[in-house]
C-alpha positions in Angstrom: 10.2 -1.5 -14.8 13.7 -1.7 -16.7 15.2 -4.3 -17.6 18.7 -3.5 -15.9 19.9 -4.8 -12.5 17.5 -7.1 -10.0 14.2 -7.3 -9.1 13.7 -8.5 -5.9 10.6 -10.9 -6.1 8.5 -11.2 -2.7 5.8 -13.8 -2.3 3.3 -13.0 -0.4 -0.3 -15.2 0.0 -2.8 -12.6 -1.2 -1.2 -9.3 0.6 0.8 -8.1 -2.0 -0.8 -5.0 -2.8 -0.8 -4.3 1.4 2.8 -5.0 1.6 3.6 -3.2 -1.6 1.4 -0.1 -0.2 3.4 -0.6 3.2 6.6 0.2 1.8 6.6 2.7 -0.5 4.6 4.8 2.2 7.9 3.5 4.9 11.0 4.4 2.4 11.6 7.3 0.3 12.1 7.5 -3.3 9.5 5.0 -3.5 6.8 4.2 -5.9 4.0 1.5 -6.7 3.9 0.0 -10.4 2.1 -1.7 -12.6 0.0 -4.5 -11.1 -0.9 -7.8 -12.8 -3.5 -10.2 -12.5 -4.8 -13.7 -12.5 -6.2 -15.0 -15.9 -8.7 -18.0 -16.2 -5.6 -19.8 -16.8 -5.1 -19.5 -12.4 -3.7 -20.9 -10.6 -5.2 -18.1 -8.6 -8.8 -17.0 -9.0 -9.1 -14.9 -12.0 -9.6 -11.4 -11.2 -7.3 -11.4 -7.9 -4.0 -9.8 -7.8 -1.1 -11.4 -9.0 1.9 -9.2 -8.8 2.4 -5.7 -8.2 5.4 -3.8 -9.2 7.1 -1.2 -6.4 10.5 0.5 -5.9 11.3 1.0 -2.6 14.6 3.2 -1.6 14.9 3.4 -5.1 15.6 -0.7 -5.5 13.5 -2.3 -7.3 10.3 -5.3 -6.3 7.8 -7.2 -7.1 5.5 -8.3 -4.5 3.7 -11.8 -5.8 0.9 -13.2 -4.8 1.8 -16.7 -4.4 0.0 -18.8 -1.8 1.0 -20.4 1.6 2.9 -22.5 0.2 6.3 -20.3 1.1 6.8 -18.3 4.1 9.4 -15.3 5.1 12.5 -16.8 7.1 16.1 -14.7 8.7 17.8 -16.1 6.1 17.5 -13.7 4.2 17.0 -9.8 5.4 17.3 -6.3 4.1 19.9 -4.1 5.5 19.0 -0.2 6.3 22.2 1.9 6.9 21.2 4.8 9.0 23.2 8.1 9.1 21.9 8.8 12.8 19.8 7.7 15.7 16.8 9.6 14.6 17.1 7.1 11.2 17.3 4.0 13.2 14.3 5.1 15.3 11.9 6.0 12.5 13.2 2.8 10.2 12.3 1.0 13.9 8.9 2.0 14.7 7.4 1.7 11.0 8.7 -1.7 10.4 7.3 -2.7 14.0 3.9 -1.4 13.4 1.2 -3.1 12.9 2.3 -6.6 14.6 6.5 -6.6 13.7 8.7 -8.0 16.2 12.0 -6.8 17.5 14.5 -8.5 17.1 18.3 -8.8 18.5 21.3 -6.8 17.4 19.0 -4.3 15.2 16.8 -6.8 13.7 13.1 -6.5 13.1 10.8 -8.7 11.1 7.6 -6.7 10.1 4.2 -7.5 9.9 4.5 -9.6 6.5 7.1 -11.8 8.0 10.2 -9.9 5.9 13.5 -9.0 7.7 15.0 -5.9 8.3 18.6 -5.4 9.5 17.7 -1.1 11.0 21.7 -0.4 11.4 23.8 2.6 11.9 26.1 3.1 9.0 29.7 3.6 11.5 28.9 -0.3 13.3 30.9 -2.0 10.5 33.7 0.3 10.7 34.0 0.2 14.2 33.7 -3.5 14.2 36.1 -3.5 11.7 38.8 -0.5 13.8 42.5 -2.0 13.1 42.6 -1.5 17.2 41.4 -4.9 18.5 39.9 -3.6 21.8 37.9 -0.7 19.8 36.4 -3.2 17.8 35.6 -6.0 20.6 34.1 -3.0 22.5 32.0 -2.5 20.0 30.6 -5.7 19.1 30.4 -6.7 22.6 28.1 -3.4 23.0 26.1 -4.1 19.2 25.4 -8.2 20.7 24.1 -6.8 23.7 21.3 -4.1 22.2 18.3 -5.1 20.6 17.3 -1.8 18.4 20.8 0.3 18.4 21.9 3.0 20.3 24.5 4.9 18.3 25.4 6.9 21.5 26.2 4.0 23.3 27.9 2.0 20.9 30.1 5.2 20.5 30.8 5.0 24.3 31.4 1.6 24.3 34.2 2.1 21.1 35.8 5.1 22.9 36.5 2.9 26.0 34.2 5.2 28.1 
């Protein structure tokens, strides 16, 4: 990996390579790296896994393999901005798979613990409309959904 920009570090205890695997084969322009690991030195046995390098939707991770000590929490989440429903779906079902949980208002935490934010790309502009009703409409509609329905936030926008 390059030196330029972030790399998104992920500590997992002793699934990193799964979780690496996992989503590379969920987003495109995605590919696994080098992996790493343990020395003599530990603290892990030597032998096992340490890291492995991935890029996932072309950004840029390393999945460590840490221990129990640290566990995945909503405060902090990856947002996927869909173009269309058929986005939101696939981006829905693969990150459920396996034992993820659904979440509200288009938020699903995977089978590793990591949060996703499955979005379509027009919420924040209509949230955001400079006509006040539009945008309650639509937040109103967005707090009430648990995966998204574009067609139906688009109703709700409209007034219909």
């Amino acid at each position: 990996m390059s030196s330029d920009g972030f790399i998104t570090c992920l500590w997992f205890d002793g699934q990193a390579e799964e979780a690496a695997a996992f989503y590379v084969s969920v987003f495109k322009n995605s590919r696994l790296g080098r992996v790493t690991h343990y020395s003599e030195a530990g603290p892990g046995p030597a032998g096992t896994v340490l890291t492995v390098e991935f890029v996932a939707n072309g950004q840029k991770f390393i999945a460590l393999n840490g221990g129990p000590e640290f566990k995945f929490n909503e405060a902090i989440s990856f947002q996927i901005l869909c173009a269309d429903q058929d986005e939101i779906d696939y981006y829905w079902s693969r990150l459920t798979e396996g034992g993820g949980e659904e979440g509200p208002c288009g938020w699903v935490k995977d089978r590793f613990g990591v949060s996703w934010q499955v979005e379509p790309a027009v919420l924040m502009e209509m949230m955001n409309d400079p006509d006040p009703q539009k945008a309650v409409r639509a937040t109103k509609a967005m707090l009430s959904m648990v995966k998204f329905d574009i067609a139906a936030l688009e109703k709700a926008y409209a007034g219909e």
